[in-house]
N, C-alpha and C positions, 0 to 999 in steps of 0.2 A: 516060196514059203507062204503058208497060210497066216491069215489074220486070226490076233486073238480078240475077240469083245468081251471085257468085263465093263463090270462098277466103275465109277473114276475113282481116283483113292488120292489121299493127301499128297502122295510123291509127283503127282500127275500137275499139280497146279500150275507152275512155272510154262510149262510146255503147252498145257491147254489153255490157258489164256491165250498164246499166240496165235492158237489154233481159231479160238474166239474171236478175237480180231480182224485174223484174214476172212472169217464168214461175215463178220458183222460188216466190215469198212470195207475190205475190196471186193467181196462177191456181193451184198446188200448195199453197196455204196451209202452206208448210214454213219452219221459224225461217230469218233473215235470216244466211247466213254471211256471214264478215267479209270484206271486201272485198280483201282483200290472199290471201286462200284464192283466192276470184274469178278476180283477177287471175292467179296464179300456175296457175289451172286454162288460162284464155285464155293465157297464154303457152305453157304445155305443149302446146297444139294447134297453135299457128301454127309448132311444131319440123316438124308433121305426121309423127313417126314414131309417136307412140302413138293419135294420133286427128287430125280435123281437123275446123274446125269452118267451113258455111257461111253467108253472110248473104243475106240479102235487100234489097234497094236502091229504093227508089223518090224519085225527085226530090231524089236527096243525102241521103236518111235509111234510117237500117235501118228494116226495119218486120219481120224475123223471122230467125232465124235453128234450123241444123241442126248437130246434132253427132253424128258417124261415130269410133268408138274401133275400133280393128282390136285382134283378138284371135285366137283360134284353136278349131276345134270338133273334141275328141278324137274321135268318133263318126264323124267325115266326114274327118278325119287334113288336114285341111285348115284354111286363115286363113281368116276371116269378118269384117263389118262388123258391128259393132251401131247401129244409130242409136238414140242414149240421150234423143235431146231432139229435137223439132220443134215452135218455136213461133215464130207470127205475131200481132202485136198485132191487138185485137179490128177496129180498122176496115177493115182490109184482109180479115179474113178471110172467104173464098166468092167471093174477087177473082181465084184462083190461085196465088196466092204459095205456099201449102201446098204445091200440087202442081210449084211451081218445086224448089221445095227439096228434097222427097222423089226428084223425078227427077236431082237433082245425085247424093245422095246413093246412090241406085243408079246411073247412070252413073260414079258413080268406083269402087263397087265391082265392076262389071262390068271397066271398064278397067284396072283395076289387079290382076286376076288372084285377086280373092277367089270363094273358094266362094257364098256366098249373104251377105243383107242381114237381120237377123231386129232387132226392135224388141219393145218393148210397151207397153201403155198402159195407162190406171188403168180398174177395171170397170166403173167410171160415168163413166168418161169414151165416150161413145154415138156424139158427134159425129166423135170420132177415129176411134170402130171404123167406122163409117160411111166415112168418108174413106179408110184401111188398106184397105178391101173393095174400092170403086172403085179403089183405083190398083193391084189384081191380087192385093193379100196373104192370106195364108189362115190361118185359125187355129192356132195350133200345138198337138201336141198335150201338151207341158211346163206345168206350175206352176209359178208362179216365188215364192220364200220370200225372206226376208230377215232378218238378226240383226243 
């Protein structure tokens, strides 16, 4: 059975926070926010004016989801997409689903009048840079910091 990628939609909440979770805490081993942060971040997406976020669908279940925050690149005097998040639970993944998601996520940045898509992933994360390579992306030439 094929995957479907849409929009996330209000019925999707309950299920996509878990999904949130298992990326955030057991794949990112990062402390568990509270779920009412969660929530309130899924709600801020589905306004879709400051990001959006998409799922993945197979046979009535998510099995991954992407998140698209629109922001703006002084350099380029231009809006851009950041994709801050793509994840697929392990069983599905090398199935396509990645590559549904990633392609939502640039198709709505293409359609919707942004400059470019720029993302990034952890140094050890290998299977991503792998995956980023094949679907066209190129390394940037920025470090990225954090406080």
């Amino acid at each position: 059975m094929s995957v479907n990628v849409r929009p996330a939609e209000k019925k999707d909440r309950e299920e996509l926070t878990k999904l949130m979770y298992e990326y955030i805490v057991d794949f990112y081993q990062r402390p568990r926010p509270a779920v009412e942060k969660v929530h309130d971040l899924i709600d801020m997406l589905l306004e879709k004016e400051e990001g959006i976020q998409f799922v993945a669908e197979k046979e009535g279940k998510l099995t991954g989801f992407a998140t698209l925050y629109f922001t703006y690149n002084t350099t380029r005097a231009d809006k851009i997409t950041v994709m801050n998040d793509l994840y697929v639970v392990e069983e599905e993944r090398g199935a396509g689903v990645a590559q549904e998601l990633f392609k939502a996520c640039e198709n709505y940045t293409k359609e919707h009048g942004y400059f470019h898509m720029s993302w990034v992933t952890a140094p050890d994360n290998y299977r991503a840079q792998r995956f980023y390579e094949k679907m066209g992306g190129k390394r940037a030439d920025w470090l990225n910091y954090t406080i």
